[in-house]
C-alpha positions in Angstrom: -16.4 8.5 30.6 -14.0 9.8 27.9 -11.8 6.3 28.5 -14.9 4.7 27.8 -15.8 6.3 24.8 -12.0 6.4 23.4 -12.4 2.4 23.8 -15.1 2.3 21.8 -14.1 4.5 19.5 -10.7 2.7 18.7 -12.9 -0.5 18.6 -15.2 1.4 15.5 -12.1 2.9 14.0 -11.0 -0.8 12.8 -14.4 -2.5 12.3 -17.4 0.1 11.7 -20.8 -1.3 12.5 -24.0 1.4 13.6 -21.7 3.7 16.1 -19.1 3.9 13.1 -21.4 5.5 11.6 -20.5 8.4 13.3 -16.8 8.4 12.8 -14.9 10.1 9.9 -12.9 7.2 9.1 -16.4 5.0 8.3 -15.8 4.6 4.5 -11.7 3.2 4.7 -11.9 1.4 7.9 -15.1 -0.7 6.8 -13.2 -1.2 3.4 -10.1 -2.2 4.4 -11.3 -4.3 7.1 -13.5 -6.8 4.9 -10.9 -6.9 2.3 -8.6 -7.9 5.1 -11.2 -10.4 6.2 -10.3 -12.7 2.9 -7.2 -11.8 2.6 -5.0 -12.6 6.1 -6.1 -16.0 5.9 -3.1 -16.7 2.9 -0.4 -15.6 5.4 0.5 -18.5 7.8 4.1 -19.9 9.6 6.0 -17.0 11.3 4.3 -13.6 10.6 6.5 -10.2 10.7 4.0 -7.1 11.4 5.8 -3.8 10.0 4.9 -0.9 11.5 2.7 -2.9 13.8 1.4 0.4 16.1 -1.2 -1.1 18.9 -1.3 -4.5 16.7 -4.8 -3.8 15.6 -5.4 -6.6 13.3 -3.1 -9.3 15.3 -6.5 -10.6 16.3 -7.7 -11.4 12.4 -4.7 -14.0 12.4 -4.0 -18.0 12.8 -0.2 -17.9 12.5 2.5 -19.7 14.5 4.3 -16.7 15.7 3.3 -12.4 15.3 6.5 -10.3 15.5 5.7 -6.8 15.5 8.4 -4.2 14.6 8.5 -0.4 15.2 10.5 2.4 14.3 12.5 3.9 16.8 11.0 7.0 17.5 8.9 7.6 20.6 7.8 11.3 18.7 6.1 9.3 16.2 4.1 5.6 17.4 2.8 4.3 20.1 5.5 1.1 20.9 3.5 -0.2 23.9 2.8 -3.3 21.9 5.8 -3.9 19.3 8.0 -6.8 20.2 11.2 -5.0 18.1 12.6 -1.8 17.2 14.5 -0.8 14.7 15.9 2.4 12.5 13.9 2.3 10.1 16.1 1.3 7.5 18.1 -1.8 8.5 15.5 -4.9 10.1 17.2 -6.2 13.2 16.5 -10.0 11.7 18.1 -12.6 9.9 17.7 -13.5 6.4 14.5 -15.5 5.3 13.7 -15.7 9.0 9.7 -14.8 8.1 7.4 -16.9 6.1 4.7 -13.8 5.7 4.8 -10.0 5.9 2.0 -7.8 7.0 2.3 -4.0 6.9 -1.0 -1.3 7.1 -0.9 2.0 5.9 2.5 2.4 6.6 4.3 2.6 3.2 3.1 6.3 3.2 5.3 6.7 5.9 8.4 5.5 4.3 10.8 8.6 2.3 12.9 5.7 0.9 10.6 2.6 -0.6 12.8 1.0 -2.2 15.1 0.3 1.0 11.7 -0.7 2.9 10.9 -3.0 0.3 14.4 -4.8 -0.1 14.5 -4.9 3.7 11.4 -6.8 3.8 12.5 -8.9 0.8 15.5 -10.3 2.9 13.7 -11.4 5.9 11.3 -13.2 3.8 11.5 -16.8 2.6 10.9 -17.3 -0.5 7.6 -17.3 -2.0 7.0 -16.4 1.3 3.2 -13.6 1.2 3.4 -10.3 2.1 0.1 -8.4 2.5 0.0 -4.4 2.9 -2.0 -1.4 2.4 -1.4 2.0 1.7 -3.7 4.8 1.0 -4.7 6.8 -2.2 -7.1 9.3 -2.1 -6.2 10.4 2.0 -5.7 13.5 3.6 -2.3 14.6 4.6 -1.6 12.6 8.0 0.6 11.6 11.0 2.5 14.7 9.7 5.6 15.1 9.0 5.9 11.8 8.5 3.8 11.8 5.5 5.7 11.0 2.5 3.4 9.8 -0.8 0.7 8.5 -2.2 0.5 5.3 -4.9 -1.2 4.2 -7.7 -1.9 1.0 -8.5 0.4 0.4 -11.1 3.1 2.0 -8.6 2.7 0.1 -6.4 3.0 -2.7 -8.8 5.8 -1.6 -10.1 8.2 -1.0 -6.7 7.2 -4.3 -5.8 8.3 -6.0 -9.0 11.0 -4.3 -8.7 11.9 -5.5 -5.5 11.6 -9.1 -6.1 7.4 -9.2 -5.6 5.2 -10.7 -7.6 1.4 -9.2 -7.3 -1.2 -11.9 -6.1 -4.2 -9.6 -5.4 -5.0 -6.5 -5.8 -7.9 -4.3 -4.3 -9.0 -1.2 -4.6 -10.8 0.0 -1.6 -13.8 2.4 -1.6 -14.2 2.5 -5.5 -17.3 4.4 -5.8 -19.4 7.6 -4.1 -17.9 6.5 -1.3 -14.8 8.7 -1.8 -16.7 12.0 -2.0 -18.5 11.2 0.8 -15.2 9.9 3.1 -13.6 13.8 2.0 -16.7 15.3 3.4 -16.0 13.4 6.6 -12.6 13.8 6.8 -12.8 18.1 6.3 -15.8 18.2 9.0 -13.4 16.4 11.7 -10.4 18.1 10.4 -11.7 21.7 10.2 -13.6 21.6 13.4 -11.2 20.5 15.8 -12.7 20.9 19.1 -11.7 19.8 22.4 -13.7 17.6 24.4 -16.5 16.8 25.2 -17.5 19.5 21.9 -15.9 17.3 19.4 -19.3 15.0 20.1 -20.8 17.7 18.2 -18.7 17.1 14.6 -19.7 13.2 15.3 -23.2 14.5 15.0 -22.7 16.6 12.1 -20.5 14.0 10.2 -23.2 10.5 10.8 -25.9 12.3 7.9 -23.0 12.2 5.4 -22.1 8.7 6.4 -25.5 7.8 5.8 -26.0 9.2 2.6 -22.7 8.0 1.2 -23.9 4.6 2.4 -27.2 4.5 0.8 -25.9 5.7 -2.6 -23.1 3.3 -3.1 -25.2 0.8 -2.8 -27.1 2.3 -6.0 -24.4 4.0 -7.5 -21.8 2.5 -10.4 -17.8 1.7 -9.3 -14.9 4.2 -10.4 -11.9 2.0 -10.4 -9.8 5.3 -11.2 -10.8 7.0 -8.3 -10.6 4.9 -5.0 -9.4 5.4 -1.1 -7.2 2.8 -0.1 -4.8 -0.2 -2.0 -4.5 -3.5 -0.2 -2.0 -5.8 -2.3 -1.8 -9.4 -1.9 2.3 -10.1 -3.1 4.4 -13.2 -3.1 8.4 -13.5 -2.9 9.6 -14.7 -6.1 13.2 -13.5 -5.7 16.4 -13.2 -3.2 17.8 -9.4 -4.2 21.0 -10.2 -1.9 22.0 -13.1 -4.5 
């Protein structure tokens, strides 16, 4: 039974529909997964996955090949499903060996940026696409490893400055949505019960859902206060040259 339910859970966690509702994740995950929707169909050719995890979103795209990399630490992701590991610094690949770039909600993760991004900038061809997201207004997670959180406009800077230029950008759950997704996010977090009482939080956490659902679909957009970035960028420069 709980296998069954951890399946469908993990199935929810990514795309939301009615038993999302019930999940404290319901106002990101639906967000970020129908941004992703229109956006993964730019990226095509030989796709690099950056902190790839369980390859969640492999399914979304057409591309010639999915590569999915992983940092070399056992203590901190699940590597059943990444094809290459790596240090977390240096990319085990060859120059302009990639023609896109996908990387969710890992740029949190990363204590140096600036190496990530020049990293993926060399495996990239040139105005090859890279597509990530990153949170903004998020909890503390996957700790330690939980490094920063970025603006817009710096995440449009790093990138610039490491040879990107900014196709797209999104802002994710730009309205009531946000209170609502804190609310969610302190229920599960404060009342962390084992099995099988945690059903009880889900219970407690799906009238919240609901609310913040039916008001931001009456409610105006705050495009200052917002959960997630997703950032459509194109290679527009060779840093090692």
């Amino acid at each position: 039974m709980k296998k069954i339910l951890m399946k469908i859970y993990l199935k929810e966690e990514l795309n939301p529909k009615i038993i999302g509702l019930f999940l404290p994740n319901y106002f990101v995950a639906k967000e970020v997964y129908r941004n992703m929707c229109t956006l993964v169909p730019e990226l095509t050719g030989r796709l690099l996955d950056i902190g790839c995890g369980t390859k969640p979103f492999e399914f979304m795209f057409n591309v010639d090949e999915y590569i999915g990399l992983e940092i070399d630490d056992k203590g901190r992701q699940n590597h059943t499903h990444a094809d290459i590991l790596y240090d977390g610094e240096v990319i085990p690949l060859e120059d302009k060996s990639f023609d896109s770039v996908f990387s969710s909600e890992v740029l949190e993760h990363v204590f140096n940026p600036d190496t990530f991004l020049k990293e993926t900038n060399r495996v990239m061809k040139l105005d090859g696409l890279f597509l990530l997201s990153t949170p903004f207004f998020w909890e503390e997670h996957g700790q330690p490893y939980d490094y920063a959180r970025y603006t817009s406009f710096g995440l449009k800077y790093i990138l610039e400055k490491n040879g990107f230029e900014v196709i797209k950008q999104v802002k994710c759950g730009n309205g009531i949505e946000v209170v609502f997704q804190t609310i969610s996010n302190y229920i599960f977090r404060t009342f962390k019960w084992k099995y099988p009482f945690r059903l009880i939080v889900f219970l407690l956490i799906l009238p919240f859902n609901l609310m913040g659902l039916m008001l931001s679909k009456i409610l105006p957009k705050n495009n200052d206060m917002y959960l997630d970035n997703i950032i459509l960028a194109k290679k527009i420069k060779n840093l090692n040259e």
